[in-house]
N, C-alpha and C positions, 0 to 999 in steps of 0.2 A: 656295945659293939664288939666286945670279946670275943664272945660265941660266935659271931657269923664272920668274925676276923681270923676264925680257926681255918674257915673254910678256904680262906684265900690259898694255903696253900696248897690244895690239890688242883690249882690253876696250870701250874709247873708241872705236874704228874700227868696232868689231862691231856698239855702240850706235848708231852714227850710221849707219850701210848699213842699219842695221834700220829707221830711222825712216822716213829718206827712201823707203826701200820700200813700208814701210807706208800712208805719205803720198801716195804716187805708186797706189799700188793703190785706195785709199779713196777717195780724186778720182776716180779710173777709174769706181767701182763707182757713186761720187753724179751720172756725167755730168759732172764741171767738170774746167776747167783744172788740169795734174797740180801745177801753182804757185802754186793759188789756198789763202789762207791760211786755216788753220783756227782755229775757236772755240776758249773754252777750254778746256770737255770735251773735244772732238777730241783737243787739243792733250796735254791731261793721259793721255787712253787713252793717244794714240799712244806719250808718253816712258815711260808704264808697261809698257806690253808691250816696248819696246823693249830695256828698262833688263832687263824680266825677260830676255829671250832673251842680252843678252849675259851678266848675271852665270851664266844658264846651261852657258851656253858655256868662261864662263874659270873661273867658282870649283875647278874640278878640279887647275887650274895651282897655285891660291891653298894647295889643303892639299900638294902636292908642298911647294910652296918654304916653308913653316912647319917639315914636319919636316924638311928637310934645311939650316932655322937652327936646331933644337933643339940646346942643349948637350949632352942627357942623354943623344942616342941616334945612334950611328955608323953611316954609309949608304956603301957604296960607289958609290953613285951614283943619278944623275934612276933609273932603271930597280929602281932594291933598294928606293927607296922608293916604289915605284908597286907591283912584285910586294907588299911585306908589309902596303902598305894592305890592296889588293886582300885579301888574307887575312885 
């Protein structure tokens, strides 16, 4: 589970490029500065969606590297455990 435990951290990175995108596009779309700070609704969307689009993106990583710390069940590797998900 190391290997795919690497990946957890571009969870965090994925979150943050999402925001600031978002951020950047939403100012675009209201006319203001791409720096200008948002309220707290704003503020609470923008970490919501952002938050949703990266767990998106990594929880796939998150069940590789569970069953390949499982005691119970032998993997020959990242790949044996993604085919017999997949099935």
């Amino acid at each position: 589970g190391f290997v795919p435990g690497l990946f957890g951290t571009s969870h965090g990175a994925l979150q943050f490029m999402a925001y600031e995108d978002l951020k950047e596009r939403y100012n675009k779309y209201r006319n203001r500065v791409s720096d200008t700070k948002l309220n707290t609704v704003e503020y609470i969307m923008m970490a919501a969606v952002s938050k949703i689009f990266a767990v998106a993106a990594t929880y796939p990583y998150q069940v590789v590297r569970a069953r390949l710390q499982d005691q119970h069940n032998t993997y020959s590797g990242v790949f044996d455990v993604i085919l017999r998900t997949w099935r």
